[in-house]
Structure formats: C-alpha cells, structure tokens
MDTraj code that builds the backbone (N, CA, C; nanometers):
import mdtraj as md
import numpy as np

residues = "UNK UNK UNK UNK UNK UNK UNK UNK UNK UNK UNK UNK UNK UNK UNK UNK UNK UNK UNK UNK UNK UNK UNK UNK UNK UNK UNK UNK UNK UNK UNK UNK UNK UNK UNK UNK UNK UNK UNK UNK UNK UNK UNK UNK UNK UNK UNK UNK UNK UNK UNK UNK UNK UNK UNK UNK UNK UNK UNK UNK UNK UNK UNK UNK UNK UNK UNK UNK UNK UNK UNK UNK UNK UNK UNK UNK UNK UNK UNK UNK UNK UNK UNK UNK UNK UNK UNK UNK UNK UNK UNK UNK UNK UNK UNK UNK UNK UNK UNK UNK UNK UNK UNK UNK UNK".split()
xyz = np.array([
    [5.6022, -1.0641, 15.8004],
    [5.4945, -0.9779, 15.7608],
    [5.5420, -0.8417, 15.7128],
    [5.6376, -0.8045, 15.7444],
    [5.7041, -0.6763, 15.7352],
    [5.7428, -0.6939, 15.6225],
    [5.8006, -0.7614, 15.5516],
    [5.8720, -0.7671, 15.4319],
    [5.7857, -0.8340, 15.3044],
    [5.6156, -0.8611, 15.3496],
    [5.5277, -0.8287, 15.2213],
    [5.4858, -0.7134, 15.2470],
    [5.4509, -0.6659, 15.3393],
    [5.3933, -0.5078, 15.3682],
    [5.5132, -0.4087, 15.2987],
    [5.6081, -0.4133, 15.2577],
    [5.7029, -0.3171, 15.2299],
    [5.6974, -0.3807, 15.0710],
    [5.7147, -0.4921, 15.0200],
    [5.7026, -0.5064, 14.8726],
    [5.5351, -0.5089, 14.8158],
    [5.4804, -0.4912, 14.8950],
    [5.3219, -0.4366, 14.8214],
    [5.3220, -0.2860, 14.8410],
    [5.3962, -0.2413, 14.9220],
    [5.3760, -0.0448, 14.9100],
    [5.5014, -0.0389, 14.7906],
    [5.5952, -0.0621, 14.7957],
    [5.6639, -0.0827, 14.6700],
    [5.5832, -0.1342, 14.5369],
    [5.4957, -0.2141, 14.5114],
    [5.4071, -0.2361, 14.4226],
    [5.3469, -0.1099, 14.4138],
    [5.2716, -0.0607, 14.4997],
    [5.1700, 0.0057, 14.4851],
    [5.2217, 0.1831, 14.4148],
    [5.2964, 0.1716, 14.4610],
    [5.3405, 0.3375, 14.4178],
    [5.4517, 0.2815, 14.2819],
    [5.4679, 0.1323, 14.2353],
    [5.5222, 0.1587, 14.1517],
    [5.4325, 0.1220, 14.0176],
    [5.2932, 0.1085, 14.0292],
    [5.1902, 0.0432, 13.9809],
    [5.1643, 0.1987, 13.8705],
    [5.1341, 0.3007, 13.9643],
    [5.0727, 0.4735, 13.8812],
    [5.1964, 0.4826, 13.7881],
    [5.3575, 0.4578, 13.8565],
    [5.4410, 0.5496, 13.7768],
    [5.4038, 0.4453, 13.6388],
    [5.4340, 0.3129, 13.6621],
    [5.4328, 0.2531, 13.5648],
    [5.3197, 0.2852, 13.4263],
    [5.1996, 0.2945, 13.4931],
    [5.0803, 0.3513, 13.3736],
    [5.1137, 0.5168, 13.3549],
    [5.1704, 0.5519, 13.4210],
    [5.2399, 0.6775, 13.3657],
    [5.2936, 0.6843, 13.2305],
    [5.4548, 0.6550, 13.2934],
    [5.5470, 0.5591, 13.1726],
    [5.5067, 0.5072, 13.0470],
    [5.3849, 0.4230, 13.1067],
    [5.3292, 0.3596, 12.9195],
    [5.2422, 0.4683, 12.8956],
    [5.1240, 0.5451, 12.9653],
    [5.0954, 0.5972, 12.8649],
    [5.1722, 0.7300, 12.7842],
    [5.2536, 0.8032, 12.8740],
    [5.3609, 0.8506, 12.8090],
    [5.4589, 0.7822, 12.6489],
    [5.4525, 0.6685, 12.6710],
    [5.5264, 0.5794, 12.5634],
    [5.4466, 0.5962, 12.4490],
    [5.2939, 0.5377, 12.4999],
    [5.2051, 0.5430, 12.3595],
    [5.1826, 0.7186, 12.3233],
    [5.1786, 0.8191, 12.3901],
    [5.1377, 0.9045, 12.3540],
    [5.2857, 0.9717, 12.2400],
    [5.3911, 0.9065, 12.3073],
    [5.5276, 0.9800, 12.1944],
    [5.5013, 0.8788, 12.0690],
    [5.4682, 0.7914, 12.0609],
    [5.4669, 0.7073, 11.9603],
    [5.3558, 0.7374, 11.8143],
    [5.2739, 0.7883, 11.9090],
    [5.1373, 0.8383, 11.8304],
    [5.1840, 1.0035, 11.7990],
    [5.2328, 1.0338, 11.8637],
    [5.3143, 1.1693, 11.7945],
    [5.4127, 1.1632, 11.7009],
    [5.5218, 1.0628, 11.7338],
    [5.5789, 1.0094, 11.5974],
    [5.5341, 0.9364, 11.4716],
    [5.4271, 0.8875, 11.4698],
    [5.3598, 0.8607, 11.3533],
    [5.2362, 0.9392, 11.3201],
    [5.2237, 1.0338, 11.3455],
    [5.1645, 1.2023, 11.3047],
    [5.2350, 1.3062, 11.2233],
    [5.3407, 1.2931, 11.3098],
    [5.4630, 1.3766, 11.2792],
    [5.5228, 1.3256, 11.1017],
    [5.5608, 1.1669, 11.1072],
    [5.6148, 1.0913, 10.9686],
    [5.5051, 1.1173, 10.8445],
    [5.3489, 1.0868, 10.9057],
    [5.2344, 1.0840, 10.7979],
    [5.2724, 1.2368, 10.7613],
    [5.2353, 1.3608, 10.8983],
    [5.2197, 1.4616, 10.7833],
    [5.3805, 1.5244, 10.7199],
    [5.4742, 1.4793, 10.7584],
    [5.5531, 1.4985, 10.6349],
    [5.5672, 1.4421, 10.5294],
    [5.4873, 1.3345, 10.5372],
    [5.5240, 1.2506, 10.3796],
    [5.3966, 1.3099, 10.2933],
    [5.2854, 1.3366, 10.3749],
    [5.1674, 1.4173, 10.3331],
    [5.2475, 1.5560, 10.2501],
    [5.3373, 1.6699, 10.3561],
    [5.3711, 1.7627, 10.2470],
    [5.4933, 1.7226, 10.1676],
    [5.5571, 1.6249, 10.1448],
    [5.6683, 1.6026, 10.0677],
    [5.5770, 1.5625, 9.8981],
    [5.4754, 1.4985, 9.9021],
    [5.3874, 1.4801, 9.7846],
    [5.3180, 1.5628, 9.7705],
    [5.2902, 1.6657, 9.8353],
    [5.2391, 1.7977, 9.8125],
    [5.3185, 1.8747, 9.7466],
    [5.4652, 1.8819, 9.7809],
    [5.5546, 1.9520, 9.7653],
    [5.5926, 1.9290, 9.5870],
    [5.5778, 1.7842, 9.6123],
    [5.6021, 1.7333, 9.4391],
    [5.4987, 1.7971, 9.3794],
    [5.3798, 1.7599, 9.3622],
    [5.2771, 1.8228, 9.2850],
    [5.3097, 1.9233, 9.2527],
    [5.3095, 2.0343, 9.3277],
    [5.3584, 2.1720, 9.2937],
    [5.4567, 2.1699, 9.1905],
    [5.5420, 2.1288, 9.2409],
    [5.6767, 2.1059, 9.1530],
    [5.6432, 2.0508, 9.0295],
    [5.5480, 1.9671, 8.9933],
    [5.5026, 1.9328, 8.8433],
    [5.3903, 2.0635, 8.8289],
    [5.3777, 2.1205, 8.8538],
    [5.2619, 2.2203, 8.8330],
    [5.2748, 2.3578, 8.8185],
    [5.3772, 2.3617, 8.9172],
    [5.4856, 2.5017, 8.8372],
    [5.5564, 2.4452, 8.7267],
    [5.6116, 2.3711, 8.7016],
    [5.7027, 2.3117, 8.5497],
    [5.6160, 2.3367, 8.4426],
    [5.5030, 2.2829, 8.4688],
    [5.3711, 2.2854, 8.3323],
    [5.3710, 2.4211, 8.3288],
    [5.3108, 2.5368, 8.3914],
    [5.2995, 2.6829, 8.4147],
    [5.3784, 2.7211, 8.3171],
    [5.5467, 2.6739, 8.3765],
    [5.6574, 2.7342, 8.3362],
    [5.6151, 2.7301, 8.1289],
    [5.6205, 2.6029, 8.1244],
    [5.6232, 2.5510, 7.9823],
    [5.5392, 2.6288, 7.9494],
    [5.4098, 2.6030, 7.9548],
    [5.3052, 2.6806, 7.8895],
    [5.3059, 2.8701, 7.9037],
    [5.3752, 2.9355, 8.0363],
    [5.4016, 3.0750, 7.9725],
    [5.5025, 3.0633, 7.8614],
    [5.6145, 2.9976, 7.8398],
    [5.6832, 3.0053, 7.7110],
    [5.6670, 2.9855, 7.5710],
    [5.5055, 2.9074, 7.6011],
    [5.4688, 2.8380, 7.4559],
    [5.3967, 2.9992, 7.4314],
    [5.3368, 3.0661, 7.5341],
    [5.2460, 3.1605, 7.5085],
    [5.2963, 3.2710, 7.4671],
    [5.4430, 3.3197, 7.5537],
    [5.5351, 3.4066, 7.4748],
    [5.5820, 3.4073, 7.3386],
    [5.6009, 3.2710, 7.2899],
    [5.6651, 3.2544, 7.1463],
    [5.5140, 3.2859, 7.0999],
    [5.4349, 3.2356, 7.1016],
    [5.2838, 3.2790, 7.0735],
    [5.2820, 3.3890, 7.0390],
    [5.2762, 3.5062, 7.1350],
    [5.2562, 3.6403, 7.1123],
    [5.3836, 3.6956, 7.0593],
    [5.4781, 3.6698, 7.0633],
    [5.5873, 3.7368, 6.9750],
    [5.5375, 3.6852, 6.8066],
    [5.4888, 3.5355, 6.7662],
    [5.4686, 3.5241, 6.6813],
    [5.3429, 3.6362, 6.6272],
    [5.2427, 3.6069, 6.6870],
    [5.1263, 3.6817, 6.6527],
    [5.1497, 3.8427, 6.6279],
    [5.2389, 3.9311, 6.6819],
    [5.2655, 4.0727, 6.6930],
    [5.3613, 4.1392, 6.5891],
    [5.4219, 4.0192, 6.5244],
    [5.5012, 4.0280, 6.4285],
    [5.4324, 4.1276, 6.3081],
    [5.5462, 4.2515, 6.2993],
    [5.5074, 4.4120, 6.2304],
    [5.4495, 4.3563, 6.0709],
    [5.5011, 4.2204, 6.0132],
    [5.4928, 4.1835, 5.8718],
    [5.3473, 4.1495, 5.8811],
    [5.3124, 4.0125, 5.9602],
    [5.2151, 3.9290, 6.0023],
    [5.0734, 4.0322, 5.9897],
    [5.0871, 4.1823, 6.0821],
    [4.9576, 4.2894, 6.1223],
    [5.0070, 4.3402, 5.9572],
    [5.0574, 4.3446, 5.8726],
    [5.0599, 4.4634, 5.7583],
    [4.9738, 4.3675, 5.7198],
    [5.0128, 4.2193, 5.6837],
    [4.9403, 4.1308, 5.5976],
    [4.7873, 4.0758, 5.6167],
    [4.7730, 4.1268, 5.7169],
    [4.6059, 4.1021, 5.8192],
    [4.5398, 4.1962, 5.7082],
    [4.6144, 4.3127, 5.8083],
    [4.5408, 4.4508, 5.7433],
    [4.5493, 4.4631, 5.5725],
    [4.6145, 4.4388, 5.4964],
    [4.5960, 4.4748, 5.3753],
    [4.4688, 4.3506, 5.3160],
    [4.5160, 4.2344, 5.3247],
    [4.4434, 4.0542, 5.3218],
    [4.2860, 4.1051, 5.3369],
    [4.2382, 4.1030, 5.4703],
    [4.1087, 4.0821, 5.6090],
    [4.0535, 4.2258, 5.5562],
    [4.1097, 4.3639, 5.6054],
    [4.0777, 4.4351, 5.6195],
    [4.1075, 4.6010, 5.4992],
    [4.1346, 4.5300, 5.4165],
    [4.1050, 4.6363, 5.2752],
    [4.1885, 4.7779, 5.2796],
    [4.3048, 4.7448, 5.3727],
    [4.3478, 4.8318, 5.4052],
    [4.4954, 4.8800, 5.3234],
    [4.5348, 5.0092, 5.2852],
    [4.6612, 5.0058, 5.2222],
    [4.7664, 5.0867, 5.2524],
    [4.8714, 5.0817, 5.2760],
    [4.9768, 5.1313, 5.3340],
    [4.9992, 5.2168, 5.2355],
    [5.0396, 5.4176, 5.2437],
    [4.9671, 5.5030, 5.1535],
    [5.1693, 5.5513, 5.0916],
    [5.1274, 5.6215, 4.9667],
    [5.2658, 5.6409, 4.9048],
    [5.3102, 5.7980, 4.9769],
    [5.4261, 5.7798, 4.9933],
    [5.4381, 5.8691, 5.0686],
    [5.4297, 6.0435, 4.9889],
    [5.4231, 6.0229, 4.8793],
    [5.3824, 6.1489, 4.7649],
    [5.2814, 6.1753, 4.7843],
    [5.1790, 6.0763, 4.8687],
    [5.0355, 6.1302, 4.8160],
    [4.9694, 6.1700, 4.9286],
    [5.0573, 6.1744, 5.0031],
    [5.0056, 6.2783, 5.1556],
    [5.0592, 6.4084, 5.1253],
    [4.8934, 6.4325, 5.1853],
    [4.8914, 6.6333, 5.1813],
    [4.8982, 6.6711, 5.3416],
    [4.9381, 6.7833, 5.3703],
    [4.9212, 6.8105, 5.5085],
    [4.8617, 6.9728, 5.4798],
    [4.7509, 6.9871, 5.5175],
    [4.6677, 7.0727, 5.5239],
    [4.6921, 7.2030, 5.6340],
    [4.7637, 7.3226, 5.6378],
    [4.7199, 7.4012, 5.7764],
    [4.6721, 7.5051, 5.7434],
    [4.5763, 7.5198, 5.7994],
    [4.4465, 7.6497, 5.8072],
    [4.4789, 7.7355, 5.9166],
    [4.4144, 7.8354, 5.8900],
    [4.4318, 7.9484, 5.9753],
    [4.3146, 7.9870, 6.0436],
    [4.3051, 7.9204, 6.1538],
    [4.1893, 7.8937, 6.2433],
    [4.1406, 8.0404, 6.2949],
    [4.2171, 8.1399, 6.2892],
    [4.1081, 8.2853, 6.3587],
    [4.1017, 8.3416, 6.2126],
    [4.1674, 8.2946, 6.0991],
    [4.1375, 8.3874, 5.9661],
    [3.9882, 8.3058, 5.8875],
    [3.9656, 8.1778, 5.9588],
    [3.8666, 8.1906, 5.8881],
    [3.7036, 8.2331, 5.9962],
    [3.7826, 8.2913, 6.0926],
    [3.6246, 8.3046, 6.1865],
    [3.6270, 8.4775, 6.1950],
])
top = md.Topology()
chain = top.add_chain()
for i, resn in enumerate(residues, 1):
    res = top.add_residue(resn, chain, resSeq=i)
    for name in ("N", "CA", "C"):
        top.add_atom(name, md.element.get_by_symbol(name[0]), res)
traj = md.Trajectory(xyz[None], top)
C-alpha cells in the first residue's frame, strides 16, 4: 500500500508541473510564430518603401532636368519676345534721366 500511496503523490505533484511545462511550451511557440509573422510583415514593408523611395528618387530627377530645362536664359528670351510682345532694347537707346529733386520744388 505504501508504494501506490507514494507513486500517486508522485503523480499528483507531477500532474501541475506538467500542465505548467506545456502550457509554457505552447505559450513560447505562439510567441515564436508572432515574432516570424511580424518580421516578415516588416521585411515587405521594408521592400515597398524601397520601391517607393526609388520611384521618388527617379521622378525628383525627371523634375530637375525639367526645371533646368524650363529656366533656360534662351527658352524665357524666346517666351517673352514669341507670347509676350516683348523686346530686348538697343543699348543706344537708353536714356538715363537725373533730375534735381529740391531744384524743381
């Protein structure tokens, strides 16, 4: 009798550690596949970006050659004379005028 009474208290206290143990097991397990999802979650995050700054990149350069094209000193003479009736003046035919601002008051 002594020697089931000693392997059922041996059962019994080894019954808790045991549901201990597993649920400890499942709970690291479910942390390791949390842990894998959300890094693979930011590793395709990480890509996106990475195609999305590249595009950025491209398109400020298309926009720079853009505005260097557009600002071009020839390009604005030819607007302005073309569009806007405008004429770049001979340099003979500027007067510079100075008055004598207390001689005429």
């Amino acid at each position: 009798m002594k020697r089931k009474n000693a392997t059922q208290r041996r059962r019994k206290t080894a019954a808790p550690f045991l549901g201990i143990l597993f649920t400890l097991m499942i709970g690291l397990m479910v942390f390791y596949i949390w842990i894998y999802n959300r890094s693979n979650m930011m590793v395709k995050e990480i890509e996106i970006l990475r195609r999305e700054e590249a595009n950025l990149v491209t398109q400020n350069r298309l926009l720079r050659l853009d505005l260097d094209r557009l600002s071009r000193s020839d390009r604005i003479k030819q607007i302005a004379a073309t569009e806007m009736n405008m004429v770049t003046p001979v340099p003979e035919t500027l007067a510079v005028v100075i008055s004598n601002y207390r001689a005429l008051h």
